[in-house]
MDAnalysis code that builds the backbone (N, CA, C; Angstrom):
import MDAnalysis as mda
import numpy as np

u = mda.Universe.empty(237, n_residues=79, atom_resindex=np.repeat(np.arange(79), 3), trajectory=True)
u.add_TopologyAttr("name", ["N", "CA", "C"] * 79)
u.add_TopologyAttr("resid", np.arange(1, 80))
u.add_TopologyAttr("resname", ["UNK", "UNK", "UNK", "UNK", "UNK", "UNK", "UNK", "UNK", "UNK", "UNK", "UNK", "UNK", "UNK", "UNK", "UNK", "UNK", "UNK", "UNK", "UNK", "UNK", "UNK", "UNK", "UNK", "UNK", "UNK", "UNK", "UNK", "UNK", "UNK", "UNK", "UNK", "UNK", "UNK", "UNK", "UNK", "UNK", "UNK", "UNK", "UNK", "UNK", "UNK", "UNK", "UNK", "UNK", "UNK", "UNK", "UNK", "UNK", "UNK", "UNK", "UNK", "UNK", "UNK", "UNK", "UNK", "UNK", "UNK", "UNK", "UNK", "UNK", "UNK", "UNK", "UNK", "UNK", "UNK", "UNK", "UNK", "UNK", "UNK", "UNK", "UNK", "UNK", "UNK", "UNK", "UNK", "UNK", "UNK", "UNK", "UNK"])
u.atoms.positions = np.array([
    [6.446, 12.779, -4.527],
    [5.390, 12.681, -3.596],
    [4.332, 13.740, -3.773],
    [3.017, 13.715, -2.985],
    [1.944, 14.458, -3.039],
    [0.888, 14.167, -4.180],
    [0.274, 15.160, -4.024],
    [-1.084, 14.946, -5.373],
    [-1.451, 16.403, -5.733],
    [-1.643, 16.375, -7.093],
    [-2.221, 17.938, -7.573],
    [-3.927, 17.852, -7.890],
    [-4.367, 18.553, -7.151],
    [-5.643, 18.127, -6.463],
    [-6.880, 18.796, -7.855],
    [-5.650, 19.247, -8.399],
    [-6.711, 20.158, -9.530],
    [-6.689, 19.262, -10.651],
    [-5.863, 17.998, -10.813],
    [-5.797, 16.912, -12.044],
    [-6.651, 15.961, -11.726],
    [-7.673, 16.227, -10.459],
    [-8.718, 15.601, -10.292],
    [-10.226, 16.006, -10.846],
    [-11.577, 15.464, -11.077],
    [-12.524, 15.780, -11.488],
    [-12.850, 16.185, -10.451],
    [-12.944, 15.383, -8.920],
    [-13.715, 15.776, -8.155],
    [-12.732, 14.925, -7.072],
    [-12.566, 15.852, -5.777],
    [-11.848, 15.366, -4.916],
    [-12.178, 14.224, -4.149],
    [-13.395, 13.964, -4.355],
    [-13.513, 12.132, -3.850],
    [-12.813, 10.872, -4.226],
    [-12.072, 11.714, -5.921],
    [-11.503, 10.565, -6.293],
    [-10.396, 10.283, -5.234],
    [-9.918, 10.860, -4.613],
    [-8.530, 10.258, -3.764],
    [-8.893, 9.599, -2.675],
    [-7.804, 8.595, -2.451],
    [-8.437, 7.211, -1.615],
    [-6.955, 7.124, -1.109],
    [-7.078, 7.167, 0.247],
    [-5.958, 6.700, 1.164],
    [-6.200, 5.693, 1.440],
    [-4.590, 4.627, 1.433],
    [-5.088, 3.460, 1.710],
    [-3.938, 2.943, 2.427],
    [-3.859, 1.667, 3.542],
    [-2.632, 1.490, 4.452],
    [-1.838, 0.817, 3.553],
    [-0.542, 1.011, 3.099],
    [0.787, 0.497, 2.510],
    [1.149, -0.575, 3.188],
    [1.637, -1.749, 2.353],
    [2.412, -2.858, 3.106],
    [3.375, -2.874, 3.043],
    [4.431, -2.487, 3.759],
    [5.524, -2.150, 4.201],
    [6.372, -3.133, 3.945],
    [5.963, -4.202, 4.489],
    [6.991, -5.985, 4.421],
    [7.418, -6.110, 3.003],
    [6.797, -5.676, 1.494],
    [7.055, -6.292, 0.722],
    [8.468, -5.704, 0.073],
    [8.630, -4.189, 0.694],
    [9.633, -3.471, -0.132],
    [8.978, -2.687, -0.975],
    [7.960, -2.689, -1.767],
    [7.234, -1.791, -2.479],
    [5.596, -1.146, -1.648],
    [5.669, -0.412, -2.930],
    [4.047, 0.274, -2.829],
    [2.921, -0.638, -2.830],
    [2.628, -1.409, -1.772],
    [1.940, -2.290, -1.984],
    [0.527, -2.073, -0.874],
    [-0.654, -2.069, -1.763],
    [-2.406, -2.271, -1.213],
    [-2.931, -3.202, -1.121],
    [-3.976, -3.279, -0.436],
    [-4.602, -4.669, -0.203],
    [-5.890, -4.400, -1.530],
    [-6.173, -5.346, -1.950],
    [-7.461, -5.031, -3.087],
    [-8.256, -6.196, -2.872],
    [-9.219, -6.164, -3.168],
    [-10.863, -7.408, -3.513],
    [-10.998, -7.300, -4.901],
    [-10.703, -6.618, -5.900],
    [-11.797, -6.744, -7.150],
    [-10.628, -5.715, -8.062],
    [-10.941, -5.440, -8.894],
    [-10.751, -4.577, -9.721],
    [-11.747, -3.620, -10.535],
    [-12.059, -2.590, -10.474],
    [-12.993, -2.400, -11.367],
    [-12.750, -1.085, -12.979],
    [-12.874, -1.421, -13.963],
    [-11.985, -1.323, -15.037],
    [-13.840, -0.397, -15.945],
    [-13.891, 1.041, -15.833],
    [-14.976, 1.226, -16.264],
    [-16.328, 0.660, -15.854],
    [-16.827, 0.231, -16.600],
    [-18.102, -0.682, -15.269],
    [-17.967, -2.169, -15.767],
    [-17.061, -2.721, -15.628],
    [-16.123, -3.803, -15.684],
    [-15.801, -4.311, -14.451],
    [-16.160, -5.607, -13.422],
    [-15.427, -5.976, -12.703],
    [-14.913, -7.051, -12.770],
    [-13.715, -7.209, -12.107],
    [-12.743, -8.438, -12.471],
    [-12.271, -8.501, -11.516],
    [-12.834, -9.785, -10.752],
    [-12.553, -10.376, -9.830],
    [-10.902, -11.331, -9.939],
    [-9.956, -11.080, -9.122],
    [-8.528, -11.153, -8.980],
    [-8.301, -12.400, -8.253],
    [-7.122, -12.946, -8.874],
    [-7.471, -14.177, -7.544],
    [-6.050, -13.417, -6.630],
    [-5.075, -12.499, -6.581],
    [-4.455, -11.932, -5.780],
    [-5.020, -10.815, -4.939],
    [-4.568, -10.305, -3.648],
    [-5.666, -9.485, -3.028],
    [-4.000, -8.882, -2.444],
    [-3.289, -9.042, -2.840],
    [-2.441, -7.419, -2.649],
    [-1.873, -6.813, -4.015],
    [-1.614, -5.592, -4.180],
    [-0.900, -5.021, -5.352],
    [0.113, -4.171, -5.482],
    [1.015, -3.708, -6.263],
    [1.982, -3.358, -6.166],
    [1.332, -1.844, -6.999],
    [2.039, -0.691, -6.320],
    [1.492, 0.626, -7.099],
    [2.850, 1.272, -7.580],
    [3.058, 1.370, -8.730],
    [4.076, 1.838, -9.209],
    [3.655, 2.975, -10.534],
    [3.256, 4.327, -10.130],
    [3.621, 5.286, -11.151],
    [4.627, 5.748, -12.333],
    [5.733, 4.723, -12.302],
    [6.804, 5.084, -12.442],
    [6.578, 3.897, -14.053],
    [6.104, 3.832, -14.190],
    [6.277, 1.984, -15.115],
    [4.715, 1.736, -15.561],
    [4.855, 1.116, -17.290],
    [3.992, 0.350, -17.786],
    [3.358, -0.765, -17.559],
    [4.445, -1.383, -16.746],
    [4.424, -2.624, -16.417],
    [2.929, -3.383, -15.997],
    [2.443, -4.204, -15.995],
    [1.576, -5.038, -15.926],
    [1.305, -6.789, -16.072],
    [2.098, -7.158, -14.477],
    [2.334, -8.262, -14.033],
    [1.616, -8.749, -12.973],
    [1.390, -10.328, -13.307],
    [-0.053, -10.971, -12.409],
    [-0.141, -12.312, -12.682],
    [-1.250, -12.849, -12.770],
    [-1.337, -14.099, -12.669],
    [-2.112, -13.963, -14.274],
    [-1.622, -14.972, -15.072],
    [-1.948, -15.078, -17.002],
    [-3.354, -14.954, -16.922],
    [-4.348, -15.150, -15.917],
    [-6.040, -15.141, -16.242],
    [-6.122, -13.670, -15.709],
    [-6.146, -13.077, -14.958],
    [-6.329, -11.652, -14.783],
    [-5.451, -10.391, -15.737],
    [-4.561, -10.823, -15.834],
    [-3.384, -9.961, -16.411],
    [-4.494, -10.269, -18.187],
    [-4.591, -11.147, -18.868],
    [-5.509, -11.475, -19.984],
    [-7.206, -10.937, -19.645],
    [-7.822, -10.782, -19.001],
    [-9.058, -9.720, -18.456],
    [-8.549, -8.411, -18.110],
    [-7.711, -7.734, -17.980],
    [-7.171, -6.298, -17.772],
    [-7.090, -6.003, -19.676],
    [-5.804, -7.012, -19.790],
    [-5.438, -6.156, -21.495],
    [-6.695, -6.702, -21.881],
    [-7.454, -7.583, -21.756],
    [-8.542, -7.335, -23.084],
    [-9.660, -6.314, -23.006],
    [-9.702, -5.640, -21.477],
    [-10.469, -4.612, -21.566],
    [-9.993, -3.524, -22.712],
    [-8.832, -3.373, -22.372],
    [-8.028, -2.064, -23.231],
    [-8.064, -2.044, -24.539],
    [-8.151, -3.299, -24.743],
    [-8.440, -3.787, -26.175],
    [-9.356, -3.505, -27.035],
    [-10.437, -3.714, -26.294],
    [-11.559, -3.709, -26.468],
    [-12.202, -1.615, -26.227],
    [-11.482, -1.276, -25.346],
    [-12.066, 0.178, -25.396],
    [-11.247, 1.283, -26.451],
    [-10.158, 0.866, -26.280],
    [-9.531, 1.740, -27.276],
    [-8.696, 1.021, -28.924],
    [-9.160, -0.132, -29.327],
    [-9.600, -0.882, -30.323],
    [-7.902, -1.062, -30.493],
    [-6.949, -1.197, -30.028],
    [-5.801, -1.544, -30.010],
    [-5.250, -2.681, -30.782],
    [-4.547, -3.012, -31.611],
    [-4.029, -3.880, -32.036],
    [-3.585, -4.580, -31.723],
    [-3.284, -5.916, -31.827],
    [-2.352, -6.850, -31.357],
    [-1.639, -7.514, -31.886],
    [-0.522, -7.255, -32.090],
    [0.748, -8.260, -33.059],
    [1.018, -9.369, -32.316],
])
């Protein structure tokens, strides 16, 4: 738990936000995504926040607009 306030650029970045409790996880409400100056509109509007994990699970049209950003910025390969 907590945050180290100095692994921030600037303390605006931190954003409290109300947890949904019902699901069992770390879960936010979201509208959009925004990925650099990239937005990608989601057709899900809650999310699961897990620090702990790579993981990156969703619906095949958003989850395919996330990795192809990454793709695309840090020229990543794809087997």
């Amino acid at each position: 738990g907590g945050s180290d306030i100095e692994a921030f650029a600037d303390s605006d970045d931190i954003r409290y936000l109300k947890v949904y409790a019902q699901t069992g996880y770390w879960a936010v409400q979201i509208s959009d995504i925004m990925m650099w100056e990239h937005k990608i509109v989601t057709s899900v509007k809650l999310a699961i926040v897990d620090t702990g994990t790579s993981l990156l699970i969703g619906p095949k049209n958003d989850v395919h607009s996330i990795f192809s950003l990454f793709i695309k910025k840090y020229n990543c390969a794809v087997s």
